[in-house]
ZAMARGU-4260 file (C-alpha; in steps of 0.2 Angstrom, whole numbers, plus 5000, padded with zeros to 4 digits):
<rodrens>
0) 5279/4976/4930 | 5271/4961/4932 | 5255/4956/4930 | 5246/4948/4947 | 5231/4936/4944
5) 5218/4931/4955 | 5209/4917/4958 | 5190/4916/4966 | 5183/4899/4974 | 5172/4890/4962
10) 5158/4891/4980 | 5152/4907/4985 | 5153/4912/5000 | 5140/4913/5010 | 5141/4920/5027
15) 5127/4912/5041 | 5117/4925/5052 | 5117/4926/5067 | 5107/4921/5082 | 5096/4934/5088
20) 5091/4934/5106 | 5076/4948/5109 | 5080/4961/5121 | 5066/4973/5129 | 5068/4990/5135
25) 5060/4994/5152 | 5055/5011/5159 | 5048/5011/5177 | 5042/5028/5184 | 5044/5027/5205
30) 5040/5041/5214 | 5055/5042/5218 | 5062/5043/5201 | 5063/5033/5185 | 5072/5017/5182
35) 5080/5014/5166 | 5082/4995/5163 | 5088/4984/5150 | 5081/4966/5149 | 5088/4950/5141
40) 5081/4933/5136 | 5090/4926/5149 | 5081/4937/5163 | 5095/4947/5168 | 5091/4966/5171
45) 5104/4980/5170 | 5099/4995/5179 | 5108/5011/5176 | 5112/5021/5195 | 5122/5037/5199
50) 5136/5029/5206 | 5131/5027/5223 | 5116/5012/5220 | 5102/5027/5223 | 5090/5032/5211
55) 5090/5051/5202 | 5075/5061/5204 | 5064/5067/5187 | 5067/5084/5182 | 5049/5097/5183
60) 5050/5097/5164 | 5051/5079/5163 | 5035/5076/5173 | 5026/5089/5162 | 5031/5084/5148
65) 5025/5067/5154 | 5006/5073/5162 | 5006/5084/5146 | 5007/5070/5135 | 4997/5057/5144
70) 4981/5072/5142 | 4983/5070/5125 | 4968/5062/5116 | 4978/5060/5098 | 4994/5054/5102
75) 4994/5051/5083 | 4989/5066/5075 | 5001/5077/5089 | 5016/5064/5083 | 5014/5069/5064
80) 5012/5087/5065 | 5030/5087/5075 | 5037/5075/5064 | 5030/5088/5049 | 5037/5102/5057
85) 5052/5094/5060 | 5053/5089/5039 | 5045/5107/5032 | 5062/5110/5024 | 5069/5095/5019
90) 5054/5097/5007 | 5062/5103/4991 | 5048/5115/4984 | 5040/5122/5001 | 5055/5133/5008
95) 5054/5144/4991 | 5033/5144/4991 | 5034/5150/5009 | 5047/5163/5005 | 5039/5169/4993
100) 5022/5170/5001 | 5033/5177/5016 | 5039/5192/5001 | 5021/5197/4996 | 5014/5198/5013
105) 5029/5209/5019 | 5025/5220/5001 | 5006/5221/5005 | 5008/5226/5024 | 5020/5238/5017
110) 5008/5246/5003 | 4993/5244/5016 | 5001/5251/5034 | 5018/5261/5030 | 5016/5272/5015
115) 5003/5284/5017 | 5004/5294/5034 | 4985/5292/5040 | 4989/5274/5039 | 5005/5274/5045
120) 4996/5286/5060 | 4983/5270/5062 | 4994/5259/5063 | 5005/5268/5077 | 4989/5273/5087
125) 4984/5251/5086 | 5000/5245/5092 | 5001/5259/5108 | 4982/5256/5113 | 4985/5235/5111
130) 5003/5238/5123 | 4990/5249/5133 | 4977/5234/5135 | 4992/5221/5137 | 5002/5233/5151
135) 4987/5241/5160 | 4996/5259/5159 | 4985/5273/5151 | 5001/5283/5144
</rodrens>
């Protein structure tokens, strides 16, 4: 078998980047519905339509969400807890912690509500007068 040989350039190469033109993303709310838009440098706007050159109407969820958020006083502190929540189990250590905390709390409510019968007649009686208060029903 032969042996192939390869020869590099003596230059690097170097590769230039290139241009960047800014682009902006514009969202207009109408009352008739929202208008997604996508804006160039040069000025030139695409809209996004149905087909037919009308605009779509807003879900009810979506104008909620919206009012929902907009009454929020701590956009920042709201935008971290979900971000948390959302990362909870990527954390290597917490899933196990919270398992096992989840393990001694279903061994205590067992100890303390489900093994003796006058606690287990307690706890029966609790959860029929709580459905009572939550139903309205006297049976």
């Amino acid at each position: 078998m032969a042996a192939t040989t390869c020869r590099l350039a003596a230059a690097p190469l170097v590769l230039a980047p290139l241009p960047r033109r800014p682009t902006t993303v514009a969202f207009a709310v109408a009352a008739t519905g929202i208008k997604y838009g996508l804006r160039a440098s040069r000025g030139v706007a695409i809209r996004a339509a149905d087909g037919t050159g009308s605009e779509t109407e807003v879900p009810e969820v979506v104008k909620a969400a919206q009012d929902a958020w907009a009454k929020v006083e701590d956009k920042y502190a709201v935008t971290a807890i979900g971000v948390a929540a959302l990362a909870i189990d990527r954390l290597p250590l917490l899933p196990g912690v919270l398992e096992l905390v989840g393990i001694g709390y279903t061994g205590w409510f067992t100890y303390r509500n489900l093994i003796f019968q006058p606690d287990r007649e307690a706890l029966v009686s609790k959860i029929k007068s709580t459905y009572n208060e939550i139903t309205g029903s006297s049976s």
